[in-house]
C-alpha positions in Angstrom: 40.3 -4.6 -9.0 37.6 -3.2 -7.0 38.2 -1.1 -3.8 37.6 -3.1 -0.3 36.4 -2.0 2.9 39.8 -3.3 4.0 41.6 -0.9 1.9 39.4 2.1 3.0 40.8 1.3 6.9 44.4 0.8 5.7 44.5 3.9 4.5 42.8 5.5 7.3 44.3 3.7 9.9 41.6 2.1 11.7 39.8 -1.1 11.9 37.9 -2.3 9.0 34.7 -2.6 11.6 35.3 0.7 12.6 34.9 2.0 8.3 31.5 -0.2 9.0 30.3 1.5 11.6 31.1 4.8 9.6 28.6 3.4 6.8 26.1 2.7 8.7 25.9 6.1 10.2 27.3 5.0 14.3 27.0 7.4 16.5 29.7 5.9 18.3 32.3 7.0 15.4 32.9 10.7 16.2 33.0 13.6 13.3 35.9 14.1 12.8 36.6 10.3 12.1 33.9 9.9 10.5 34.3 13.0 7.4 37.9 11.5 7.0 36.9 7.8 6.0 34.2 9.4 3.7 36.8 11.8 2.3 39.2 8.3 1.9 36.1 6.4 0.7 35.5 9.2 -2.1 39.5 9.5 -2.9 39.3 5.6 -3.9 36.0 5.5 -5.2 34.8 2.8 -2.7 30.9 2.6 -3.2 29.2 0.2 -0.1 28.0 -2.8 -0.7 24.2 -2.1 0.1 23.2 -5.5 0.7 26.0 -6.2 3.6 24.9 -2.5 4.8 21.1 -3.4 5.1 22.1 -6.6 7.1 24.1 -4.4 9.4 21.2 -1.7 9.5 18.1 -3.9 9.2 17.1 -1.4 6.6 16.9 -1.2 2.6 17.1 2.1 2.0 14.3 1.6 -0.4 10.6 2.0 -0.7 8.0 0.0 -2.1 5.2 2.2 -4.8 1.8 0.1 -4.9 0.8 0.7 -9.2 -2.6 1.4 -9.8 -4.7 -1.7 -11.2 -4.7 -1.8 -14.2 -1.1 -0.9 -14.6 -2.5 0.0 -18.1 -3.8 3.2 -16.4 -0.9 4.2 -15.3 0.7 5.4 -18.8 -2.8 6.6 -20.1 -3.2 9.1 -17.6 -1.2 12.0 -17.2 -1.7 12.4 -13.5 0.1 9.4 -12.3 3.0 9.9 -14.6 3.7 13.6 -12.6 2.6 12.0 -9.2 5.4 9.5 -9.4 8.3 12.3 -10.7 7.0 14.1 -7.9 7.9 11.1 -5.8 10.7 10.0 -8.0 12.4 13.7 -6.9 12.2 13.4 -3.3 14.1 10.1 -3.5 16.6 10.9 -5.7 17.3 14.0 -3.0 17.6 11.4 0.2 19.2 8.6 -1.7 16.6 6.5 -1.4 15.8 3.4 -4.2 12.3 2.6 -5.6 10.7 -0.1 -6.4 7.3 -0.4 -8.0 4.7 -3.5 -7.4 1.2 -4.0 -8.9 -1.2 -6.8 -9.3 -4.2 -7.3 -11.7 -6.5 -8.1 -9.0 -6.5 -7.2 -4.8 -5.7 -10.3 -3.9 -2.4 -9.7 -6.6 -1.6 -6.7 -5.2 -1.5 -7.8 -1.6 0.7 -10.7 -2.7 2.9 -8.3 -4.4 3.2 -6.2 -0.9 3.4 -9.2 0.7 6.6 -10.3 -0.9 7.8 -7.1 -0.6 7.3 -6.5 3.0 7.9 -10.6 4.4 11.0 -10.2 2.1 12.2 -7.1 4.2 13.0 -5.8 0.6 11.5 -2.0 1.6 11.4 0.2 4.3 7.9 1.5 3.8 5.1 1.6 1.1 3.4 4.6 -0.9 -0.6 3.8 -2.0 -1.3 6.1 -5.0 -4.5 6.2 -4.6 -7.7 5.2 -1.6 -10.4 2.7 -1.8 -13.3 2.5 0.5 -12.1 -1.1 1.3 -8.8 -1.8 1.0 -7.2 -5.4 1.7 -3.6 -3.7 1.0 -4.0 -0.9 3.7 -5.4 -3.5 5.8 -2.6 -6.4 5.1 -0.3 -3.4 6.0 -2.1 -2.2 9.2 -1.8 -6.1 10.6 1.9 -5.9 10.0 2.2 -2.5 11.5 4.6 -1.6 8.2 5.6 2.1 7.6 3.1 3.3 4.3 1.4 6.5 3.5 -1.6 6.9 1.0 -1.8 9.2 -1.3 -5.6 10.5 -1.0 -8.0 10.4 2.3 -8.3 7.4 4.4 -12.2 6.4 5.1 -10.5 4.1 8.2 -11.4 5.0 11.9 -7.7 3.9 12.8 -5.0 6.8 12.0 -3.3 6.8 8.9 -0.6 8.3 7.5 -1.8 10.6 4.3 -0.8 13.8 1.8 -4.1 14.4 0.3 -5.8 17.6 -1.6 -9.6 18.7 -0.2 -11.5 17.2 -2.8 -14.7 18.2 -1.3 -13.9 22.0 -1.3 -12.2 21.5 -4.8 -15.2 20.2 -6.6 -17.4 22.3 -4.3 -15.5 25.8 -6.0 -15.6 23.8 -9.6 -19.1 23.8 -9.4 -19.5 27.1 -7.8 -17.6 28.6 -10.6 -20.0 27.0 -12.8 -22.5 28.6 -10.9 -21.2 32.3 -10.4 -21.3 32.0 -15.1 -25.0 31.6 -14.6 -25.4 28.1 -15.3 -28.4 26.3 -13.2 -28.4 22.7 -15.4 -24.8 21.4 -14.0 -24.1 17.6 -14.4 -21.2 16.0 -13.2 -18.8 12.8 -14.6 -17.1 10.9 -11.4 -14.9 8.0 -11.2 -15.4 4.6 -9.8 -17.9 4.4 -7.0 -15.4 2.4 -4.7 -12.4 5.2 -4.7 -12.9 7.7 -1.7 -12.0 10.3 -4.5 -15.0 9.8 -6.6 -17.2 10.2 -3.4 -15.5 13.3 -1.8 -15.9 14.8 -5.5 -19.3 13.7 -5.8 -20.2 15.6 -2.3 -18.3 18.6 -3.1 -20.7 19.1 -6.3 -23.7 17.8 -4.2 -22.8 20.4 -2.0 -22.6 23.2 -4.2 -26.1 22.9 -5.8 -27.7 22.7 -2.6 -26.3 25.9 -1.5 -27.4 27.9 -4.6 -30.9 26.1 -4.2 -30.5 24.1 -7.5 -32.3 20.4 -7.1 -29.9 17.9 -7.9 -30.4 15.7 -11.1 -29.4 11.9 -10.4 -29.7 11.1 -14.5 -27.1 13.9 -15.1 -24.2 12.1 -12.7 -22.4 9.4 -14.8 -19.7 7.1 -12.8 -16.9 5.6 -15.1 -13.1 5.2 -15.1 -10.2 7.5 -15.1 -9.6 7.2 -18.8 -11.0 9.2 -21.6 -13.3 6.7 -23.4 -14.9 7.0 -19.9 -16.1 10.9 -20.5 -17.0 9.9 -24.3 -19.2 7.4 -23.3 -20.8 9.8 -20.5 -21.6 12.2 -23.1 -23.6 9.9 -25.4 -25.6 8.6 -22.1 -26.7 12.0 -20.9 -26.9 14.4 -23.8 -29.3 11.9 -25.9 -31.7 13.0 -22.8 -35.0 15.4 -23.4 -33.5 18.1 -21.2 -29.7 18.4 -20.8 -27.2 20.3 -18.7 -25.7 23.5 -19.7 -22.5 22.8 -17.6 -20.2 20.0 -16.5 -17.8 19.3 -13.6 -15.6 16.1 -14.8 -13.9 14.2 -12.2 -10.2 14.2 -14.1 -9.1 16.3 -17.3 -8.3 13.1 -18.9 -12.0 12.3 -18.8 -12.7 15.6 -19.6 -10.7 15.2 -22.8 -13.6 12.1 -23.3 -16.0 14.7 -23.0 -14.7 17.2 -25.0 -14.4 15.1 -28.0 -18.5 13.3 -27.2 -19.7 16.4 -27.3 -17.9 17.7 -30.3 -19.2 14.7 -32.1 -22.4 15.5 -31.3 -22.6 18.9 -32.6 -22.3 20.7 -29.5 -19.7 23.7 -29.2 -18.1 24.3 -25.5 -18.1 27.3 -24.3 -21.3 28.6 -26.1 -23.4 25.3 -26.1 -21.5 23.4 -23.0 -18.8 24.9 -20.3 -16.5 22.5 -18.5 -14.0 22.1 -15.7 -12.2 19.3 -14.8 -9.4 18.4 -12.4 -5.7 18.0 -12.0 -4.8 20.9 -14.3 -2.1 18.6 -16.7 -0.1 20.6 -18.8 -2.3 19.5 -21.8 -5.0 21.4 -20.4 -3.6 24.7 -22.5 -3.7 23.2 -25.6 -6.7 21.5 -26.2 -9.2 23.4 -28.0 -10.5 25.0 -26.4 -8.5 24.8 -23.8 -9.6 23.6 -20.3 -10.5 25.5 -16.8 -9.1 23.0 -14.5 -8.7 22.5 -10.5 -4.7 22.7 -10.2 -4.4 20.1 -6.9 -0.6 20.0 -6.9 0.4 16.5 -8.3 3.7 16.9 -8.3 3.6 18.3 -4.4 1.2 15.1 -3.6 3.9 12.9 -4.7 6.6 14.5 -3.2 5.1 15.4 -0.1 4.0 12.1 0.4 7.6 10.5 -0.2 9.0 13.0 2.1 6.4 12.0 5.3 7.3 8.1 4.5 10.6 9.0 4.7 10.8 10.9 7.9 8.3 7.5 9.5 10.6 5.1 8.6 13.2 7.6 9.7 11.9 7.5 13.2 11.5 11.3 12.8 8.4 13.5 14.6 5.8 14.0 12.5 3.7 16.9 12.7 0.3 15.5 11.8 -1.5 12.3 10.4 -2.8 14.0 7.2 -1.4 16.7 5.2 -3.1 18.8 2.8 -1.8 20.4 -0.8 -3.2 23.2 -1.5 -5.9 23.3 -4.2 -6.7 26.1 -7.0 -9.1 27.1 -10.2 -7.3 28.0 -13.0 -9.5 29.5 -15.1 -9.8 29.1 -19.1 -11.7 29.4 -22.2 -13.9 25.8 -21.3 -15.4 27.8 -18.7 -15.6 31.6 -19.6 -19.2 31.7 -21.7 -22.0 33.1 -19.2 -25.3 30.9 -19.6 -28.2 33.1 -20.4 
């Protein structure tokens, strides 16, 4: 028969409302009442019954994670796979449940939040990733519900982000590019509506015009996050008169994509082509050759960004809206062939 809150206070000797009060973290309980119910509660193996706690509490103890659209997406890139352990960590450390929600359009996903928030079935909600118009982040804003994106907010209103500087990481990907000699850079972004894609595109914009090289609008291709997205780039702008020599790719997963184009068409990188991509996966070592990529800390993002949600629906001080991870160029054979 399973242990009872009643038989946690007969053995203690209190009150079964005062074992309540215990679980739901009173003040009013003092410590040293307090560590001997737990140490009962342990000794009979009692485990609280979360949904009469969240009732008491008016909280879940859980957290809501808004799935990219597709979902597809999700298992074909290997950045949102070690995003979500990173957030899947922090969790597991506070005790805290997760559950995931997508939708295969907006309007979808904000019925999916919807439920989720209306339904008091989480205490907060994590974006993976930022749009430039966003009927989520504003369903969420109207509610005034506890979220955090992962990625920068183009909103006037402050919002609650962990976010890498995308702008100065494709600005030193390029400028690595540069410092090999190479003058003839193109560049493979991502969707024009994800903030990502345009703080990218700047940071590359940027680092042309400061080494006095004229941009080249045909030699920037937008596409998805996915290889076939880089493969397809390839056979739009290397079929062109004059071609780069060099090219910054929005995600290595894409890179991958271009890897592969340009192998097909007879190209050899480093000596025809160098690359650098982003995100520095751990299959950036052992592709061939392997890849000079900009490490941005995934697994930090993810936990980092879990952490701040926690400590808002906590009630805790925060120290800022937006929090940065660290960025770096790891440097690899893709790269390391100096144009002539």
């Amino acid at each position: 028969m399973a242990v009872t809150i009643i038989d946690v206070a007969k053995k203690a000797g209190v009150s079964p409302s005062t074992v309540s009060r215990v679980i739901t973290g009173s003040s009013r309980i003092s410590t040293e009442t307090t560590e001997r119910i737990r140490a009962i509660m342990n000794e009979l193996g009692y485990v609280p019954n979360s949904i009469a706690k969240s009732l008491v509490s008016k909280t879940t103890n859980s957290i809501g994670l808004v799935l990219p659209k597709p979902a597809e997406e999700l298992f074909l890139n290997h950045f949102f796979s070690e995003l979500i352990r990173g957030i899947l960590t922090q969790c597991s450390r506070s005790e805290i449940d997760l559950m995931m929600t997508t939708g295969a359009t907006e309007r979808e996903e904000v019925d999916a939040v919807s439920r989720l928030v209306r339904g008091r079935k989480v205490d907060g909600i994590l974006l993976l990733y930022s749009r430039k118009e966003d009927p989520t982040i504003e369903f969420l804003q109207k509610q005034d519900f506890p979220f955090v994106l992962v990625g920068r907010s183009n909103y006037e209103t402050p919002i609650y982000t962990v976010d890498t500087d995308n702008r100065q990481a494709a600005y030193d990907a390029t400028r690595h590019l540069i410092d090999q000699g190479h003058q003839r850079i193109g560049f493979v972004s991502g969707p024009p509506n994800l903030v990502i894609s345009e703080d990218r595109s700047k940071g590359y914009m940027q680092a042309l015009e400061s080494a006095g090289i004229s941009l080249r609008p045909e030699w920037i291709v937008e596409g998805d996050f996915l290889q076939e997205s880089g493969y397809r780039a390839m056979s739009l702008i290397m079929s062109q008169p004059e071609r780069p020599t060099a090219f910054v790719v929005i995600d290595d997963m894409v890179a991958f994509g271009v890897l592969r184009g340009l192998t097909e068409l007879g190209f050899k990188v480093p000596q025809d082509i160098s690359l650098v991509g982003f995100n520095n996966i751990a299959v950036t070592e052992l592709t061939s050759p392997p890849l000079t990529s900009i490490d941005i800390g995934i697994y930090e993002l993810g936990y980092t960004a879990s952490q701040l949600l926690h400590k808002i629906v906590k009630g805790e001080p925060t120290p800022q809206n937006r929090l940065i991870i660290p960025h770096r160029l790891v440097v690899r054979e893709s790269s390391l062939f100096r144009a002539g």
